[in-house]
C-alpha positions as CSV (number, residue, x, y, z in Angstrom):
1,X,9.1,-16.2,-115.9
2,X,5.9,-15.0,-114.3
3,X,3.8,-17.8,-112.2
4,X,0.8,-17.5,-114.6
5,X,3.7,-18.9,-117.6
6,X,5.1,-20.8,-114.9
7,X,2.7,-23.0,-114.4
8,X,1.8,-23.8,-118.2
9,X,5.2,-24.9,-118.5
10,X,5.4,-26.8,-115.8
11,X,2.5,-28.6,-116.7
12,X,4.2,-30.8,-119.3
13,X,7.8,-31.5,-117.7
14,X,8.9,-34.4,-115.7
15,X,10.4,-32.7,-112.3
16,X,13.3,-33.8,-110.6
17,X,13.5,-33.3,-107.2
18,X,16.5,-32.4,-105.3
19,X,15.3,-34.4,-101.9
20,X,12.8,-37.5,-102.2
21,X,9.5,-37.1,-100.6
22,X,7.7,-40.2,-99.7
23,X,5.2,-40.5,-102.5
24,X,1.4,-42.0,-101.9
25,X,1.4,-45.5,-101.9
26,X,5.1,-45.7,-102.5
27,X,7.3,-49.4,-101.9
28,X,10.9,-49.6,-101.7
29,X,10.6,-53.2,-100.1
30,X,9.8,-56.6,-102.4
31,X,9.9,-54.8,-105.0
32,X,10.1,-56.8,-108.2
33,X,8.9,-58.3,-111.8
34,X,5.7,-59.4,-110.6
35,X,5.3,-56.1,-108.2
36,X,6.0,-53.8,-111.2
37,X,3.7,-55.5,-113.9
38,X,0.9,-56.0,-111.5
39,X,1.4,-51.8,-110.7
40,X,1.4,-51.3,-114.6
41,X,-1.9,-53.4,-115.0
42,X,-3.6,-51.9,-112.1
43,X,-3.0,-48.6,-113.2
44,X,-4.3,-49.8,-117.2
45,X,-7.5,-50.3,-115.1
46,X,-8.0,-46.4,-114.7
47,X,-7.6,-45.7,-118.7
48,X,-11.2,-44.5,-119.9
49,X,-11.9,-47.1,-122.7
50,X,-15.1,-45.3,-122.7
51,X,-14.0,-41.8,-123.5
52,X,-12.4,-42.7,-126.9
53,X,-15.0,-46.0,-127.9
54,X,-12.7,-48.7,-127.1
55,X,-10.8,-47.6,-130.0
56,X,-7.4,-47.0,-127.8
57,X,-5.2,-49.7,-126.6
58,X,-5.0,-48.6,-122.9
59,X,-1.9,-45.8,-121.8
60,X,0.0,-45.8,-119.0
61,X,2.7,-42.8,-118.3
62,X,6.3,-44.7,-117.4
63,X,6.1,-41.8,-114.6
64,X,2.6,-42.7,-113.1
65,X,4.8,-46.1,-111.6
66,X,6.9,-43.9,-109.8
67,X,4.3,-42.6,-107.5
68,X,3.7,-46.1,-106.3
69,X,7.8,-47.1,-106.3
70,X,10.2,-45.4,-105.2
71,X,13.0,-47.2,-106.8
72,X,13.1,-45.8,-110.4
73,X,15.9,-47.4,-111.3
74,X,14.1,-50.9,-110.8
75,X,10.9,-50.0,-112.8
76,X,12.7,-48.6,-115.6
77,X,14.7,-52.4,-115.5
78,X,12.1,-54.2,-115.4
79,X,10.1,-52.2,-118.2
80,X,12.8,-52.7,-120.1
81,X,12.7,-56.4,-119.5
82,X,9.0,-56.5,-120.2
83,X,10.0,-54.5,-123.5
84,X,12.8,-57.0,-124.2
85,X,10.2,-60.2,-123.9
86,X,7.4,-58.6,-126.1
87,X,5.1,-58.1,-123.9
88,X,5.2,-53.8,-123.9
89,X,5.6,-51.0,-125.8
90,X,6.7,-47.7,-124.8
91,X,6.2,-44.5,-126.9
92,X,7.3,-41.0,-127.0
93,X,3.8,-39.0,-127.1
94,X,5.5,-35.6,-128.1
95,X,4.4,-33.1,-125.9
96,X,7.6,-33.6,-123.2
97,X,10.8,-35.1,-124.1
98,X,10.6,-36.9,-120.3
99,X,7.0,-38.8,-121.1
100,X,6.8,-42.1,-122.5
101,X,3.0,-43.8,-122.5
102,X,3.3,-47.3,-122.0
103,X,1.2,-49.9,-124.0
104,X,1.0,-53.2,-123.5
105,X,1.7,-55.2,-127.0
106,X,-0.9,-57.2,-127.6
107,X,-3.6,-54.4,-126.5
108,X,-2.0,-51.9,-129.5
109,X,-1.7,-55.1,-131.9
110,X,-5.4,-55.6,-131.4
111,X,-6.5,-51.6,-131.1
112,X,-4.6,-51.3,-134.7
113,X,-5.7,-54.1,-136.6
114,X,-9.4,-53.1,-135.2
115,X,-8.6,-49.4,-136.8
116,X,-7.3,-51.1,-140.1
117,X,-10.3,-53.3,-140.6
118,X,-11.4,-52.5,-144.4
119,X,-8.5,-50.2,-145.3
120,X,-5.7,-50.7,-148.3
121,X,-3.3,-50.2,-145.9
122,X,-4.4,-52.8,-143.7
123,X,-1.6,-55.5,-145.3
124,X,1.3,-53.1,-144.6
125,X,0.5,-52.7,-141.2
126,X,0.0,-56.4,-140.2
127,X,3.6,-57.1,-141.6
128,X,4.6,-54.1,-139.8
129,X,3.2,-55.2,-136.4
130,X,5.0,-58.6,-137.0
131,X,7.7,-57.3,-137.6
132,X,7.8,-54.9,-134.6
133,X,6.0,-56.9,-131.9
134,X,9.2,-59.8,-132.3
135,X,10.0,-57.8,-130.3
136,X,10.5,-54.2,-130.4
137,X,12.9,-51.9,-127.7
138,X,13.1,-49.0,-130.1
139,X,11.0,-45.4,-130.1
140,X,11.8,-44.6,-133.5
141,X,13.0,-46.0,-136.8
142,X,15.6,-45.1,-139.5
143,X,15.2,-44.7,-143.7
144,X,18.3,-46.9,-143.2
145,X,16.1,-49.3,-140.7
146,X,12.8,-49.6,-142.3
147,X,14.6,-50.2,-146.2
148,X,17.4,-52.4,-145.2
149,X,16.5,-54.3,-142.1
150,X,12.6,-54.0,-142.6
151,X,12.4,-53.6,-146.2
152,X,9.4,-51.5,-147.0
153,X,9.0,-49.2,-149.8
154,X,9.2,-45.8,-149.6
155,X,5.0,-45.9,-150.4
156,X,4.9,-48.7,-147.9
157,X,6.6,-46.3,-145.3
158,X,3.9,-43.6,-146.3
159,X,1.2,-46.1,-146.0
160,X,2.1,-46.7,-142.3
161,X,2.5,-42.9,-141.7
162,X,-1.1,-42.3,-143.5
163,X,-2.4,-45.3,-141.3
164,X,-1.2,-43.4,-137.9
165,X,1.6,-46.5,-136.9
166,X,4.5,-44.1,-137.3
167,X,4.7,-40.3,-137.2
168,X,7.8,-38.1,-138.8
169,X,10.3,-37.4,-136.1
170,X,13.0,-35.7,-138.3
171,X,14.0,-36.2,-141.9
172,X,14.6,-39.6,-142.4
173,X,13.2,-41.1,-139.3
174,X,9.8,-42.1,-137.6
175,X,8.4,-41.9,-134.0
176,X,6.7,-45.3,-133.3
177,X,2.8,-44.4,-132.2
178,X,-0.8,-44.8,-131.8
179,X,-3.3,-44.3,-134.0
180,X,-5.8,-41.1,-132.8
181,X,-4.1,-40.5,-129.4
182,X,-4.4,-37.3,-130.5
183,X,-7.0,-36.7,-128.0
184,X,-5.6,-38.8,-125.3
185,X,-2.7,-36.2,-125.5
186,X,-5.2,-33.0,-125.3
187,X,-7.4,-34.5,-122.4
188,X,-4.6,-35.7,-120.4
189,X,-2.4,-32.1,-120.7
190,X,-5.7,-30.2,-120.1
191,X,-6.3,-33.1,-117.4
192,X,-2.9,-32.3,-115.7
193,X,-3.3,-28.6,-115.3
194,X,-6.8,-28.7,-114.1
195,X,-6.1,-30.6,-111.0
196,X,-2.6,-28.8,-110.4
197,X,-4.8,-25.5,-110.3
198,X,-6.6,-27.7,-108.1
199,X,-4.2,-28.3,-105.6
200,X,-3.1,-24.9,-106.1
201,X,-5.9,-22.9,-105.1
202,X,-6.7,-25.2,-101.8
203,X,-5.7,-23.6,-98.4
204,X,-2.0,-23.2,-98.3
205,X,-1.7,-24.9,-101.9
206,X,-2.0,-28.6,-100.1
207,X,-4.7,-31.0,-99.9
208,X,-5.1,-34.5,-98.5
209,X,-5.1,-37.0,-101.1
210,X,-8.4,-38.7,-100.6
211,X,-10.3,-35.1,-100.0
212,X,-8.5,-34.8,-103.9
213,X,-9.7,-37.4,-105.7
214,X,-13.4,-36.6,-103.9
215,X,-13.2,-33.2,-105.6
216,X,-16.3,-32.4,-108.0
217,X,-14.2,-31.9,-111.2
218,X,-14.5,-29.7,-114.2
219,X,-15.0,-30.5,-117.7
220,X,-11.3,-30.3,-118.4
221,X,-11.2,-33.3,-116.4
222,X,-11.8,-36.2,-118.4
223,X,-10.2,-39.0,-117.0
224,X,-10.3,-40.6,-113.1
225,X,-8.8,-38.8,-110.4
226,X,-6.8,-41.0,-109.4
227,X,-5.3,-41.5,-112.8
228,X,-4.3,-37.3,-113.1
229,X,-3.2,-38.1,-109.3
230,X,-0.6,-40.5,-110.1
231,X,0.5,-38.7,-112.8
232,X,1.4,-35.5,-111.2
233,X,2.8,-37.3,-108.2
234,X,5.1,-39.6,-110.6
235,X,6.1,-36.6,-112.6
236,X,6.6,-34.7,-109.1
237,X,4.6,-31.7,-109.8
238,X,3.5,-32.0,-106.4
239,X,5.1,-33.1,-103.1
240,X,3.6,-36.3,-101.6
241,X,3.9,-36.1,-97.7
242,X,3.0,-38.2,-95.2
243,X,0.8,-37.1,-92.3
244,X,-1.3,-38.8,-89.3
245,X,-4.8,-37.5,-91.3
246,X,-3.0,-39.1,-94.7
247,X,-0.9,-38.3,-97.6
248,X,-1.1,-34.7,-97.9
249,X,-0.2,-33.2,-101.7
250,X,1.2,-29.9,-102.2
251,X,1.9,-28.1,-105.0
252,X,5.2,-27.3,-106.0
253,X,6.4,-23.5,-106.3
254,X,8.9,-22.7,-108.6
């Protein structure tokens, strides 16, 4: 594969390093519940509202936390915990079998119902949402799920399609999802491999973090910095690396 291809695929998958670097920011001690929630709302903070008119419940990528802790094995339990209690949701956006957005529960509840207001299908979806935020651990749903356990119709099951709740994953089955993150997808892919062309094309294909998130960006790059930062640190498209001037970020070769 030629570097030009190279880097267009690389832009949507979740690396996996053979040696850990130290990533910006990272914790390995006193990590915990508290520490992983209050890294999952901080990083909510940097979601654009703005950009998509409040109508978005605010996305966080399950990869974006590991750029802040270094114990993935931790965050993904405590997710999981916050998943088991109702309090998140996690979904597979579709553009990398490795990235899951994060969502916290009553956020999407509230982003739906707001997107509903006024539509037929508005009473399908509020007993879907109760049904699903009591509480829900799952990224997709059976025929066999949604008939027997649920029991919608089959026009009930279209209804939640039509209304953007569920999207076909094969036949027979439906991805959980949100309502128009269409363009949350296309911003934050064209996002991704505008700053990695970034980091790129700096001296030696490394820049310090803070001279990074100074950078004047282009029009591909809709959300924060520092948002796109964490993201291709977490997904470790980009080596974070400790040095007495600050964490230095270079872009990975391969």
């Amino acid at each position: 594969m030629n570097r030009k291809r190279a880097l267009i695929s690389d832009a949507f998958k979740v690396k996996r390093f053979r040696n850990e670097t130290q990533k910006f920011g990272a914790v390995s001690k006193g990590d915990g519940p508290t520490d992983i929630r209050s890294t999952l709302e901080t990083l909510m903070t940097l979601f654009p509202r703005k950009l998509f008119n409040d109508s978005l419940p605010q996305i966080v990528m399950k990869h974006q936390l590991y750029s802040i802790h270094n114990d993935k094995t931790l965050v993904d339990k405590e997710l999981n915990k916050l998943r088991e209690q109702g309090e998140l949701l996690m979904f597979q956006l579709g553009f990398d079998a490795d990235a899951f957005g994060l969502v916290f529960a009553s956020d999407y509840k509230a982003k739906v119902l707001a997107g509903e207001d006024g539509r037929a299908t508005r009473a399908t979806v509020e007993t879907f949402l109760e049904k699903l935020l009591s509480p829900c651990t799952e990224l997709s749903f059976s025929k066999d799920k949604m008939l027997k356990e649920f029991r919608f119709t089959d026009s009930e099951i279209t209804q939640l399609v039509k209304s953007g709740v569920l999207t076909v994953r094969d036949a027979g089955s439906w991805w959980l999802s949100i309502p128009n993150s269409g363009k949350f997808t296309k911003y934050f892919i064209q996002g991704r491999k505008a700053v990695l062309n970034m980091v790129k094309k700096s001296k030696y294909s490394e820049v310090l973090k803070t001279e990074l998130e100074e950078r004047r960006t282009t029009s591909h790059v809709k959300f924060q910095m520092k948002y796109h930062i964490h993201d291709i640190v977490g997904a470790e498209l980009v080596e974070s690396i400790p040095t007495t001037s600050g964490t230095l970020l270079r872009f990975v070769d391969s």
